[in-house]
N, C-alpha and C positions, 0 to 999 in steps of 0.2 A: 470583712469576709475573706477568706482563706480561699487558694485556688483550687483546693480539696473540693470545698463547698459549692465552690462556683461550677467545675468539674461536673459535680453529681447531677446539680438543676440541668445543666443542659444536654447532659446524657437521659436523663430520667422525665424532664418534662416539655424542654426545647424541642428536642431532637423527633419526640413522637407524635410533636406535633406538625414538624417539617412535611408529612405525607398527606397535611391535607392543607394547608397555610402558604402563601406563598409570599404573600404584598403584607410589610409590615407597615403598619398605620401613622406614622413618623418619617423625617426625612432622614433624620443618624438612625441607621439599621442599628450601627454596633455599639453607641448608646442604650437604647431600645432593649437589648437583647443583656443586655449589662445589667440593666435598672430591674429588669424581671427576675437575673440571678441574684441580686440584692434581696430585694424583695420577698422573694419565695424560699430562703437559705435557711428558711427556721420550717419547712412544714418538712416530717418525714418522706422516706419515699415512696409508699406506701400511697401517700395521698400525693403526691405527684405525679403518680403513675394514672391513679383513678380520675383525679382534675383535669390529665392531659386527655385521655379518654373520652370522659364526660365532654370537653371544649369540642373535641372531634365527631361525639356523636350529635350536638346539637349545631354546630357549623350550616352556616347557613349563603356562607361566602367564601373566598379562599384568603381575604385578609383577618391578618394575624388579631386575637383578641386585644383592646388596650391592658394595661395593666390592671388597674381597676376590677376588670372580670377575672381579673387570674387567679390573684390573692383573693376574690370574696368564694372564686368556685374551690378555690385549695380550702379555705375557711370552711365551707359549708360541707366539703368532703368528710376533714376533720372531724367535725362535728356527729357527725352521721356515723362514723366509723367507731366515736366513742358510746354510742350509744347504743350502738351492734354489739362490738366486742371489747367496749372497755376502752381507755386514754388508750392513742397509738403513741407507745414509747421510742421516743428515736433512739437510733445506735450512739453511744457516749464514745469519743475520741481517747487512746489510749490514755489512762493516768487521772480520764476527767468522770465529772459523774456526769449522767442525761440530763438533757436540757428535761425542764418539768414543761409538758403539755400547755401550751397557750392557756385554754380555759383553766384548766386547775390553778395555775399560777394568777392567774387575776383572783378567781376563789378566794385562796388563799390569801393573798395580798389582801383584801376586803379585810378580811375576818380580824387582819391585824391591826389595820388602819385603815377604815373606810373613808374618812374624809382626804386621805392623801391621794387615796386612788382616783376618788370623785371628782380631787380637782386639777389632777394629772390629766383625765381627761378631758374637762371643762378647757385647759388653758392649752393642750396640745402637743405635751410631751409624753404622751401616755405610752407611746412605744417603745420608748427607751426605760419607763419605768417598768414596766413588763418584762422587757429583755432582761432587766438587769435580774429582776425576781426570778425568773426562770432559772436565769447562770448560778446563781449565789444563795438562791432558797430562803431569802430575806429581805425585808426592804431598807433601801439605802437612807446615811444616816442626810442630815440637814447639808453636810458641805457636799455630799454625794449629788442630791437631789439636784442642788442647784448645779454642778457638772452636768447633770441630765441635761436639764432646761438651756444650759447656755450650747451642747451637743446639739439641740433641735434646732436653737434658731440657727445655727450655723449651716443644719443641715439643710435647713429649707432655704437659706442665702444660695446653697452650694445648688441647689434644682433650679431657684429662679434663674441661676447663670447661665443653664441648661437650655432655657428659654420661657417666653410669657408663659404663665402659670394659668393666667386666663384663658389661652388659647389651646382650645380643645383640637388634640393631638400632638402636643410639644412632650417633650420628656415630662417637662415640669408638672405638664398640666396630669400626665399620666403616673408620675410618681404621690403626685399630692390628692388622686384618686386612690392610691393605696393606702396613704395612709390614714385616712377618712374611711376607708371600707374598715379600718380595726379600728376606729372607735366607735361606727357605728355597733361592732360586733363585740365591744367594752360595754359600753350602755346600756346593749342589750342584757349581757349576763350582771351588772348592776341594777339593772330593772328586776331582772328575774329572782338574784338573792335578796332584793329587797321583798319583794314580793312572798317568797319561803319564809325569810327569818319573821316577819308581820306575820303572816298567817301562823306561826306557832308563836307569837306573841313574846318574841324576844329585840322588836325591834318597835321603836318608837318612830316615827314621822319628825319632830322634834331635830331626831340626832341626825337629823339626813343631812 
């Protein structure tokens, strides 16, 4: 992630949250606050504006949410927003094209190879194979994949070092809550195209 990126999250979702937050749930503040610009560096601003809002009006305390709730309330904004006014398209960086909208990009991916996606999820790199669909508008070849997969275990080496991953409020524990909130919200939209392509009778049970 770029310090463009990281910039934006904390102008747009950090910062507007500062006026009602106070005590961050963690003992590294400035990990904490790192792992959420991570994190949230792919929702527009649009919906970090609305996510930060949303956390402010349901606040029920002055500590900070875990990560966990950040990304499933940026998720569920997303969501909601596409189905208002259509996929929120992010701004594309000069030279580049837009990232494609989380949901459409797994969509999409499915329709190309359902069982890569399936099992992208099942074994826990599904995020990196999403990112990659997003950037590239394509699914990566066999040597790519395994880049994915060997990227993930690393990355989660690189959280456990952050601290016990069992232990609810460590970094680790709260990085490994995010990304569990996207695959529940993978499975979901798996479930749901399964569910569409069956009922118009172009999907077999079988090829699942």
């Amino acid at each position: 992630m770029d310090k463009q990126e990281k910039d934006r999250v904390r102008r747009e979702f950090i910062n507007r949250l500062k006026s009602g937050f106070r005590k961050v749930p963690v003992d590294n503040s400035r990990l904490y606050f790192d792992e959420i610009c991570r994190q949230l560096s792919e929702f527009e601003t649009e919906v970090l504006n609305e996510a930060a809002d949303r956390l402010l009006r349901r606040a029920r305390t002055t500590v900070w949410p875990v990560i966990g709730v950040c990304f499933s309330t940026c998720s569920d904004v997303r969501q909601e927003l596409a189905k208002a006014n259509g996929p929120v398209e992010p701004a594309p960086k000069r030279g580049e094209k837009a990232l494609l909208p989380e949901r459409v990009a797994v969509e999409l991916a499915l329709r190309e190879d359902w069982q890569l996606v399936a099992s992208a999820v099942r074994d826990g790199w599904h995020v990196r194979l999403v990112d990659f669909y997003r950037k590239f508008r394509q699914l990566p070849d066999l040597r790519q994949c395994e880049d994915l997969f060997v990227e993930t275990v690393e990355g989660r080496k690189r959280f456990e070092r952050l601290g016990d991953a069992n232990c609810p409020g460590s970094i680790a524990w709260h990085a490994l809550k995010g990304l569990d909130g996207r695959k529940r919200l993978y499975q979901k939209i798996i479930d749901e195209e399964h569910t569409r392509l069956r009922a118009k009778g172009c999907f077999d049970d079988r090829d699942r």
